[in-house]
Backbone as JSON Lines, residues from 0, in Angstrom:
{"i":0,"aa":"X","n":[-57.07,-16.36,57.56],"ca":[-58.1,-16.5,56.55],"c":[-59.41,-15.92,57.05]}
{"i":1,"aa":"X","n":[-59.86,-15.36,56.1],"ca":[-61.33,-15.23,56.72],"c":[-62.05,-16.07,57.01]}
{"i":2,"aa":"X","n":[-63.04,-16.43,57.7],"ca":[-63.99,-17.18,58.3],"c":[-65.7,-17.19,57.54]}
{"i":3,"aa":"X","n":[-65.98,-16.08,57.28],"ca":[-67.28,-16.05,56.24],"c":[-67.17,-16.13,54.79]}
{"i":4,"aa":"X","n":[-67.86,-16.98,54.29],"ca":[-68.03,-17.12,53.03],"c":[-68.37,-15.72,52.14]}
{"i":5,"aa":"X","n":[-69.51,-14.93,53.1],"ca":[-69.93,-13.86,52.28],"c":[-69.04,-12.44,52.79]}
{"i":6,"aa":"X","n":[-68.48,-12.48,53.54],"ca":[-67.49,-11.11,53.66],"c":[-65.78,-11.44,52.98]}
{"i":7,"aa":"X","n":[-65.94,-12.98,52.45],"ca":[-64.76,-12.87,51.81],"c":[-64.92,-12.62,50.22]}
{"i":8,"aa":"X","n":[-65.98,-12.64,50.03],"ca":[-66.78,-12.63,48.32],"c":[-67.17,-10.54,48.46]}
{"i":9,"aa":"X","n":[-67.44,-9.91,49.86],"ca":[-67.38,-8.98,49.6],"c":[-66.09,-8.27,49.87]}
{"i":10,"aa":"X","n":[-65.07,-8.65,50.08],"ca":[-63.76,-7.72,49.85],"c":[-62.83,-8.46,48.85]}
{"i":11,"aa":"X","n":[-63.75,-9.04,48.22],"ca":[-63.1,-9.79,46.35],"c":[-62.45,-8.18,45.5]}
{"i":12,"aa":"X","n":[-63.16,-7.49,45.74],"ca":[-62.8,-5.94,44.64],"c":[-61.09,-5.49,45.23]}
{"i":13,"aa":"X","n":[-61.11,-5.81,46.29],"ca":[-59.8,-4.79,47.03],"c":[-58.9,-6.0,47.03]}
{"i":14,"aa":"X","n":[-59.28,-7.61,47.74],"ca":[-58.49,-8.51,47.2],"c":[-57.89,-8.7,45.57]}
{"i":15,"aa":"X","n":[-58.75,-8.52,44.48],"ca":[-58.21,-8.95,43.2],"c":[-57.77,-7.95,42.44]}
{"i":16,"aa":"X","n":[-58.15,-6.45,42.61],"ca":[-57.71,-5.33,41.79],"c":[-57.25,-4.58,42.17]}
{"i":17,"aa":"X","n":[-56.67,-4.61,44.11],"ca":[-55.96,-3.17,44.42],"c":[-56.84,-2.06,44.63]}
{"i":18,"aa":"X","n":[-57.91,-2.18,44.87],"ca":[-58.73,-0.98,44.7],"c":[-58.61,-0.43,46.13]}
{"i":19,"aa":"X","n":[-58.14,0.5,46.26],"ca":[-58.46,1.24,47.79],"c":[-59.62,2.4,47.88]}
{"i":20,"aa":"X","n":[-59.16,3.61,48.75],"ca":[-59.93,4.81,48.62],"c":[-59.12,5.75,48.79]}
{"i":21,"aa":"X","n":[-60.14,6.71,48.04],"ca":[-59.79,8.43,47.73],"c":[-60.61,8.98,47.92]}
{"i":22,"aa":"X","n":[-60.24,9.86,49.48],"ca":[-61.21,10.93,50.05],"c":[-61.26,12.15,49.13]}
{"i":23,"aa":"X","n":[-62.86,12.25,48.82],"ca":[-62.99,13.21,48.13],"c":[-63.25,14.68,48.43]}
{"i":24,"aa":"X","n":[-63.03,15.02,49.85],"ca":[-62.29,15.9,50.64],"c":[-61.49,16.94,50.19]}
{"i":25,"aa":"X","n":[-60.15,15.57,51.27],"ca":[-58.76,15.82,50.87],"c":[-58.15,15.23,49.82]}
{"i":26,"aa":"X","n":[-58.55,14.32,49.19],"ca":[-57.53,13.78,48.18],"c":[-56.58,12.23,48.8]}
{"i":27,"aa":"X","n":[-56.75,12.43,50.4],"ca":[-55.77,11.43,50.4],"c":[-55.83,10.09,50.17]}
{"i":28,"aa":"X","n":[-55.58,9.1,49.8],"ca":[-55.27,7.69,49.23],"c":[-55.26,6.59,50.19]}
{"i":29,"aa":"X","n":[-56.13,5.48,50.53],"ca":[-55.63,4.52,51.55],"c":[-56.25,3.34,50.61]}
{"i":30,"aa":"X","n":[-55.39,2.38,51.33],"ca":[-55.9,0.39,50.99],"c":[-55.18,-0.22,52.23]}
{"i":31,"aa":"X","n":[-56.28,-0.83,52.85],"ca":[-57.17,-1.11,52.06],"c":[-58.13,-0.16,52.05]}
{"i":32,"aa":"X","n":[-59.49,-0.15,51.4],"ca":[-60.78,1.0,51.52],"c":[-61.05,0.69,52.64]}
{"i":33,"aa":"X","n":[-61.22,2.34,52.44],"ca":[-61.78,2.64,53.86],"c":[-63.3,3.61,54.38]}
{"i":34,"aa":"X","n":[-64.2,3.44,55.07],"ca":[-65.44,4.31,55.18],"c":[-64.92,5.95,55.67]}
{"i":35,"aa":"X","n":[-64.03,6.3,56.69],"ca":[-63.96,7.29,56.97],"c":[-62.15,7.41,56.71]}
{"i":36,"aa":"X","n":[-62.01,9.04,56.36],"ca":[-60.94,9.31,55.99],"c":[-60.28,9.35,57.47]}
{"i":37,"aa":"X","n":[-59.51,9.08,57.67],"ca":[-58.44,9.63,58.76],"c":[-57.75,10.47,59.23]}
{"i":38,"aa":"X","n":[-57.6,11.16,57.69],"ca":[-56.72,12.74,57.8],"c":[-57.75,13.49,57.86]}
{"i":39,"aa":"X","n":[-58.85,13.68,57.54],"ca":[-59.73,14.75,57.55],"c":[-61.78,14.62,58.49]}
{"i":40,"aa":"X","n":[-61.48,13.2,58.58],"ca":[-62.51,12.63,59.4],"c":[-63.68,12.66,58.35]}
{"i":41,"aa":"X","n":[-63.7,13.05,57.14],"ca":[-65.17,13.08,56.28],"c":[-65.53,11.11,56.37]}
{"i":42,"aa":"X","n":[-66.62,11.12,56.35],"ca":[-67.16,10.15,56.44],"c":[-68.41,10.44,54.99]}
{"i":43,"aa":"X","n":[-68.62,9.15,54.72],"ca":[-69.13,9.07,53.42],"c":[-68.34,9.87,51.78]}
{"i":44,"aa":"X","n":[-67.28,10.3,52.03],"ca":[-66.63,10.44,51.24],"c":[-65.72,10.11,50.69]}
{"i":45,"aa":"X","n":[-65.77,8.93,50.64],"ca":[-64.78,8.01,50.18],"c":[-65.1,7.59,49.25]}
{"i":46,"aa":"X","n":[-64.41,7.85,47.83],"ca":[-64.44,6.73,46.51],"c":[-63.64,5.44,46.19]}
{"i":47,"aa":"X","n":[-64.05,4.56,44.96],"ca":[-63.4,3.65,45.32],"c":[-61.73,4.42,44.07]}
{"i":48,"aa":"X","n":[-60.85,3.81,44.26],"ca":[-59.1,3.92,43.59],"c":[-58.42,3.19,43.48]}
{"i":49,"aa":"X","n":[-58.6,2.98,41.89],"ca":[-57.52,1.85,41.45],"c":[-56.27,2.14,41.27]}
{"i":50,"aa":"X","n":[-55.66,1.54,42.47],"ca":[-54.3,1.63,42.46],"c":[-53.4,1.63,40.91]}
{"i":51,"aa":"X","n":[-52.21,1.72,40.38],"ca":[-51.45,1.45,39.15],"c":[-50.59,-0.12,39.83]}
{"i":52,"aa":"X","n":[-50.78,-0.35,40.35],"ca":[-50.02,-2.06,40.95],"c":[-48.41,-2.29,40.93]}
{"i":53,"aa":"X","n":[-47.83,-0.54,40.44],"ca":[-46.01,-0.59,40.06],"c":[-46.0,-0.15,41.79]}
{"i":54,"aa":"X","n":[-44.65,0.06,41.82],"ca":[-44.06,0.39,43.24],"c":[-42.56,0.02,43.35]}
{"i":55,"aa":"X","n":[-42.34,0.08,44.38],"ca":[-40.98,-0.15,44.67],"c":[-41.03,-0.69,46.05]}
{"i":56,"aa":"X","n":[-39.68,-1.56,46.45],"ca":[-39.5,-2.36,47.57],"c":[-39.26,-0.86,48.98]}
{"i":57,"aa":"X","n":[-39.66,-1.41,50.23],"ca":[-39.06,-0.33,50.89],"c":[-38.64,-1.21,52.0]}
{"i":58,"aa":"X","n":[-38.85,-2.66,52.43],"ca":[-38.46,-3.1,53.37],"c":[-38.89,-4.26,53.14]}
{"i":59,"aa":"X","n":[-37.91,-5.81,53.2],"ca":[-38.2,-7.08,52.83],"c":[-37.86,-7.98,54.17]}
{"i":60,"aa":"X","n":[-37.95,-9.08,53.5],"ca":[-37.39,-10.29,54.58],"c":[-38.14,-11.74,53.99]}
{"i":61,"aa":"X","n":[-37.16,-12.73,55.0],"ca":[-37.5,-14.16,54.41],"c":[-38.35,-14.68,55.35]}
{"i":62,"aa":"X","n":[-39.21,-15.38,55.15],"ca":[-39.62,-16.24,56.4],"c":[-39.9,-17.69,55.79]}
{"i":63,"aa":"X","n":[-39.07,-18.1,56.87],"ca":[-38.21,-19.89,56.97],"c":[-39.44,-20.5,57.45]}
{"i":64,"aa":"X","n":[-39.87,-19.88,58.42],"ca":[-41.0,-20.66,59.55],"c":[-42.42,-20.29,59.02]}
{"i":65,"aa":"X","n":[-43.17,-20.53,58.42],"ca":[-44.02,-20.57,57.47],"c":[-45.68,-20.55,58.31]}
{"i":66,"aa":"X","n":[-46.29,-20.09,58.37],"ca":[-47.54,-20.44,59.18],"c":[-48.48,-21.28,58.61]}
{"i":67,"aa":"X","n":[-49.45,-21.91,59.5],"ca":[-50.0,-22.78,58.9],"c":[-50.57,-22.56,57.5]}
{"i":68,"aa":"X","n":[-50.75,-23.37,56.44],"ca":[-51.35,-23.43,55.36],"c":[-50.84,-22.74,54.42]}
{"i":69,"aa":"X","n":[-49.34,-22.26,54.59],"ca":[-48.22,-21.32,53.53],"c":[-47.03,-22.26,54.28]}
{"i":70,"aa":"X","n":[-46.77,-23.44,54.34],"ca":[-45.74,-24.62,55.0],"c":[-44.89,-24.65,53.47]}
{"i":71,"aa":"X","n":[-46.07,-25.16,52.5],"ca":[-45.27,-26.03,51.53],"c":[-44.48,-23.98,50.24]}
{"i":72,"aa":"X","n":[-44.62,-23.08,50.72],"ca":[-44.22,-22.04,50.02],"c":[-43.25,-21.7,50.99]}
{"i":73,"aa":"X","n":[-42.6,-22.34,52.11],"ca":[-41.36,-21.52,52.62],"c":[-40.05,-21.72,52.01]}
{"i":74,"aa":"X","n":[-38.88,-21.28,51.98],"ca":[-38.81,-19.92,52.32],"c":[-39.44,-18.91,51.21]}
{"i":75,"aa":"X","n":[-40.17,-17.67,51.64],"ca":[-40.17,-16.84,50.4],"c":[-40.24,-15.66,51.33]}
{"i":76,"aa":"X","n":[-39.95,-14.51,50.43],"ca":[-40.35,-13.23,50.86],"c":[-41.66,-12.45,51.05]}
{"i":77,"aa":"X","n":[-41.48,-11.69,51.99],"ca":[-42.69,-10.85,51.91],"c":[-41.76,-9.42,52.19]}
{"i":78,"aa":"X","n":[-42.6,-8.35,51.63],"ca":[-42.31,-6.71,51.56],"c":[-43.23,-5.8,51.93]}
{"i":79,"aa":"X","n":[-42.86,-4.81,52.41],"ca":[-43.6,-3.39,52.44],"c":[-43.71,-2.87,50.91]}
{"i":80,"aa":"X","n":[-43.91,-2.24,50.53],"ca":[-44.29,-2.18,48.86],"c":[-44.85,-0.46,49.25]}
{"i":81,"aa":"X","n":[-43.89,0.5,48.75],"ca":[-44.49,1.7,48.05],"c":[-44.76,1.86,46.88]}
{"i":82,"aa":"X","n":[-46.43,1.9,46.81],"ca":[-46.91,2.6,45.41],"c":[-46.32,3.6,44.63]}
{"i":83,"aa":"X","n":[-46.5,3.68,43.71],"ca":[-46.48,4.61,42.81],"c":[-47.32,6.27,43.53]}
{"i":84,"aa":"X","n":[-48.46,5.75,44.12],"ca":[-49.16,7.07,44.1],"c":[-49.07,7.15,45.59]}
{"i":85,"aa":"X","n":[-47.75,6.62,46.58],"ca":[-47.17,7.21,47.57],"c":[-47.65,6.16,48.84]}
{"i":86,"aa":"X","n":[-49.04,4.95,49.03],"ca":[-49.04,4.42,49.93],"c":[-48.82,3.2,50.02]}
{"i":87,"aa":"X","n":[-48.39,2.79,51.08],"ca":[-47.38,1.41,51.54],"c":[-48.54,0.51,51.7]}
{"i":88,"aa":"X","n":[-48.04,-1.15,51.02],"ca":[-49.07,-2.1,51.42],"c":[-48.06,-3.34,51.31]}
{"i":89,"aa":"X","n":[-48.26,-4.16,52.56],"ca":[-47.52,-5.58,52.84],"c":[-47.6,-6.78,51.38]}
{"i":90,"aa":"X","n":[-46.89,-7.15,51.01],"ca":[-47.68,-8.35,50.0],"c":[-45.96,-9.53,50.19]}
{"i":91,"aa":"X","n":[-46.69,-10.47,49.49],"ca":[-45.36,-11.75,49.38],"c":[-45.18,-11.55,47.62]}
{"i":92,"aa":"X","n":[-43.69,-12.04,47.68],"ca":[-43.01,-11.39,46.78],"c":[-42.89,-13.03,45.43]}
{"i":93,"aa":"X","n":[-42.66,-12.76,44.58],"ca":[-43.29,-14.48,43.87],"c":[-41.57,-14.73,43.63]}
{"i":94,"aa":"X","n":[-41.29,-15.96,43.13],"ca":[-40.31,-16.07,42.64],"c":[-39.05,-16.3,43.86]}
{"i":95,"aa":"X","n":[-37.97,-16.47,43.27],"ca":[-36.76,-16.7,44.27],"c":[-36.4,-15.22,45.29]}
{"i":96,"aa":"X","n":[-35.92,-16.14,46.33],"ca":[-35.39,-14.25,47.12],"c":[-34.25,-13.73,46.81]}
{"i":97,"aa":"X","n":[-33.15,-14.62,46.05],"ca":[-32.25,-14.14,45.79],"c":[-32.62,-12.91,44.91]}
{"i":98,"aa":"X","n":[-31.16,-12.01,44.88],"ca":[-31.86,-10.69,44.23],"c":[-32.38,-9.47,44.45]}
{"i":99,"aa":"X","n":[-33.43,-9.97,45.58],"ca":[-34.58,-8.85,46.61],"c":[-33.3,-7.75,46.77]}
{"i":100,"aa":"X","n":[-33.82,-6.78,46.89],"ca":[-32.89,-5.11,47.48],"c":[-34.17,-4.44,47.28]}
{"i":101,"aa":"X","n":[-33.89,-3.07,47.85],"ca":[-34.68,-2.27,48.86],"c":[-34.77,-1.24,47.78]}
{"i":102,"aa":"X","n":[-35.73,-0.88,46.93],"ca":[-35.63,0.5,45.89],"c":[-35.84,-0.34,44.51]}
{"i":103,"aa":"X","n":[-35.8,-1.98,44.54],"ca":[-36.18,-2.2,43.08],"c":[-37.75,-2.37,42.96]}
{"i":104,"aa":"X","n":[-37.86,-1.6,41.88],"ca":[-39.42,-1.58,41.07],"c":[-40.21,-3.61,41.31]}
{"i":105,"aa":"X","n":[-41.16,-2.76,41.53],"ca":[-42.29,-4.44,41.41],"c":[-43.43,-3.87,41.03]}
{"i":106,"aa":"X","n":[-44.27,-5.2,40.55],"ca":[-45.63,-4.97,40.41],"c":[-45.92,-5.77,40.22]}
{"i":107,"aa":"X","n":[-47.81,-5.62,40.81],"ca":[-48.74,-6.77,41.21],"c":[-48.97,-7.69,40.67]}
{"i":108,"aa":"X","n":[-49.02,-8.87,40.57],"ca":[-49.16,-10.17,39.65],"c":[-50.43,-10.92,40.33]}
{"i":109,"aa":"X","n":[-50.87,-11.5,39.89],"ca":[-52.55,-12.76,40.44],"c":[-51.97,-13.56,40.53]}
{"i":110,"aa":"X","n":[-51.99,-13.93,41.48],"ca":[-51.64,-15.46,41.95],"c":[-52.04,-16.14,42.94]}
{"i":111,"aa":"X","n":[-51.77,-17.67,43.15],"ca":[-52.61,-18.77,44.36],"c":[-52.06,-17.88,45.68]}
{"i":112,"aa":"X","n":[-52.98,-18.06,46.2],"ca":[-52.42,-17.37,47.93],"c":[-52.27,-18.68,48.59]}
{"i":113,"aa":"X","n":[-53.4,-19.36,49.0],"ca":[-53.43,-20.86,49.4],"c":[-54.71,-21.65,49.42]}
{"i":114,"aa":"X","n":[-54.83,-22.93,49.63],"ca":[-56.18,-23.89,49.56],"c":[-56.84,-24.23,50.98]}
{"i":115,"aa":"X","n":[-57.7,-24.09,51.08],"ca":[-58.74,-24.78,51.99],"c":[-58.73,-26.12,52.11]}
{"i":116,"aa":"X","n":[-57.82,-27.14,52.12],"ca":[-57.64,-28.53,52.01],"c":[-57.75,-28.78,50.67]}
{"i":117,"aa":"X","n":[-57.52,-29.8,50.83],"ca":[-57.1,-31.18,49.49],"c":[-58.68,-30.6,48.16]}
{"i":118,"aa":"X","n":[-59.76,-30.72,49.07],"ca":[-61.19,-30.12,48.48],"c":[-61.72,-28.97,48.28]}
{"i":119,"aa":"X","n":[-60.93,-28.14,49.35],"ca":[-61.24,-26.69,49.29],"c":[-61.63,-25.29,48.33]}
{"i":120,"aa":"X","n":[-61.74,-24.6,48.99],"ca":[-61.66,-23.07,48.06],"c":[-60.65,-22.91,47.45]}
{"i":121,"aa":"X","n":[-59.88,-22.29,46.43],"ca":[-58.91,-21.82,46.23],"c":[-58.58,-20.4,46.45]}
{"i":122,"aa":"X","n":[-58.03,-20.21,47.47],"ca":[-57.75,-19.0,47.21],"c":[-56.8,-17.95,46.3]}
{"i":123,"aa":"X","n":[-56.61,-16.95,45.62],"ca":[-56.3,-16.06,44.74],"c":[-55.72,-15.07,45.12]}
{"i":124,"aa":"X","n":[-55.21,-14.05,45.11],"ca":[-55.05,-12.67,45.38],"c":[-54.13,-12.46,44.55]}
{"i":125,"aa":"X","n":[-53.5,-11.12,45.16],"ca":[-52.2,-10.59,44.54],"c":[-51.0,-10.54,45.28]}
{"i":126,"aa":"X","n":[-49.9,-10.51,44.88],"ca":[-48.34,-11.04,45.18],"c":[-47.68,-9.89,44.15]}
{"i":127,"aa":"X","n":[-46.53,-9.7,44.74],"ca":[-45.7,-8.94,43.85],"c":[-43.81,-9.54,43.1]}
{"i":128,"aa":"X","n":[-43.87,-8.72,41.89],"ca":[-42.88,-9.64,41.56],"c":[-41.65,-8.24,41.34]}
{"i":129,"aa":"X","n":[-40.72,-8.57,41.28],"ca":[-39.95,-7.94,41.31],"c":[-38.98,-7.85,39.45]}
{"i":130,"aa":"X","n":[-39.4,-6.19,38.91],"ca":[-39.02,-5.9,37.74],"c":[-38.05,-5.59,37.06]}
{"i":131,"aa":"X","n":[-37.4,-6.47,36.68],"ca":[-35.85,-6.23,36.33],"c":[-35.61,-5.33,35.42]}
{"i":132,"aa":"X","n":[-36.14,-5.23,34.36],"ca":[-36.25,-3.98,33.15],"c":[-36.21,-2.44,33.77]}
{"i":133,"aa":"X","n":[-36.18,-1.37,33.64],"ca":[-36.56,-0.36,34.17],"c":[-38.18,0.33,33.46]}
{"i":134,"aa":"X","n":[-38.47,-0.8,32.74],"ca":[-39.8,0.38,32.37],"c":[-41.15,-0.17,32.83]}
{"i":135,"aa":"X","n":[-41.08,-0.68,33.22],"ca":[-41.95,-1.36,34.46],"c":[-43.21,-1.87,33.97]}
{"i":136,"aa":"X","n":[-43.3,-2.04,32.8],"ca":[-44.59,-2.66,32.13],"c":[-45.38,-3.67,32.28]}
């Protein structure tokens, strides 16, 4: 979890909408955002890019053993997740694991991540669900 109140209120944009960057350079695509491109080293050229939130699975798994404060959500999955517009980002997968395979379509859903105690923050983000239809809407 993060630890500051105000650097977790400033990466709210990339937490709740997927937004990464697009070097306006080269073109290339990263998330999370980033200040300097990597492939091309421009610095200050980075815009912000809203991801499309579809993708496909490229590598899953269960985890039984749960870390603190994700206890009462075990077992569930988490995935590598290729975008649509070609870059990979980790997320937990909602719903049962039965099912999970490697090449089926998902996309991003809002959902509880976890609480700060009984009184706490709530935390929010995004999770991915896995799209049984083929038109991925």
């Amino acid at each position: 979890m993060i630890s500051s109140i105000p650097l977790y209120w400033r990466l709210q944009k990339s937490r709740y909408n997927l937004i990464g960057s697009r070097c306006k350079t080269c073109g290339s695509l990263y998330f999370p955002p980033r200040q300097l491109c990597p492939r091309c080293r421009s610095k200050g050229q980075l815009e912000d890019y809203r991801f499309s939130g579809k993708g496909k699975i490229v590598s899953w798994t269960i985890i039984r053993a749960a870390p603190e404060g994700f206890e009462d959500q075990a077992p569930y999955a988490v995935a590598i997740i290729e975008l649509e517009e070609g870059v990979k980002v980790p997320g937990q997968l909602v719903g049962r694991p039965d099912g999970i395979e490697i090449g089926k379509p998902v996309r991003a859903v809002f959902r509880r991540i976890t609480e700060d105690g009984p009184a706490g923050l709530i935390h929010y983000g995004l999770k991915w669900e896995v799209v049984e239809n083929q038109d991925r809407s």
